[in-house]
N, C-alpha and C positions, 0 to 999 in steps of 0.2 A: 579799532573802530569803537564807534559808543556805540550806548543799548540805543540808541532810536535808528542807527542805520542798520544794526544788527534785525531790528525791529520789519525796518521797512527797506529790506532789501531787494524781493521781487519788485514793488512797487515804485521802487524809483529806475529810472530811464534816464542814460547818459544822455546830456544835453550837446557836448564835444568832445574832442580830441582827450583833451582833459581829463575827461571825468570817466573814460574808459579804464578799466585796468590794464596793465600794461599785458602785451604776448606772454605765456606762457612759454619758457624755453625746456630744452628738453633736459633732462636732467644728468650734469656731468659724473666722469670718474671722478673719485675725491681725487688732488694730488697725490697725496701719500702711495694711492696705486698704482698710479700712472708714473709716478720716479723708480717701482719696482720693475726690474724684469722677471719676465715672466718664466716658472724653471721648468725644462721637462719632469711628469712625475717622475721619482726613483724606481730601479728597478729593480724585481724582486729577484734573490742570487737563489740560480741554480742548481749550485753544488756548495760541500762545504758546511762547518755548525752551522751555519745560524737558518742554511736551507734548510738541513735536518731537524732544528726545535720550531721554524714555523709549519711543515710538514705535519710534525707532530700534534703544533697548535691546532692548526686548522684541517687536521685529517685528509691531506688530499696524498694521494699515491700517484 
């Protein structure tokens, strides 16, 4: 847009079809997410090292 429609843009009034902006669509997923599937989270192991160092991390008994 130039500065005089930026200027006078409440004030002008579409005349037709034309001169409206076009719908607004709603806004898609990118591709790139939509070609991923989707993974259940992981799940945290309950026995065994690595149960015992996040136990230990995160202090739960």
């Amino acid at each position: 847009m130039n500065r005089i429609t930026l200027t006078l843009r409440e004030k002008l009034v579409p005349t037709g079809d034309d001169d409206r902006p076009p719908p607004k669509a709603p806004k898609q997923q990118s591709h790139i997410r939509q070609a991923r599937p989707q993974q259940p989270p992981a799940k945290v192991p309950e026995s065994g090292p690595m149960a015992a160092m996040l136990k230990k991390l995160f202090g739960k008994d």
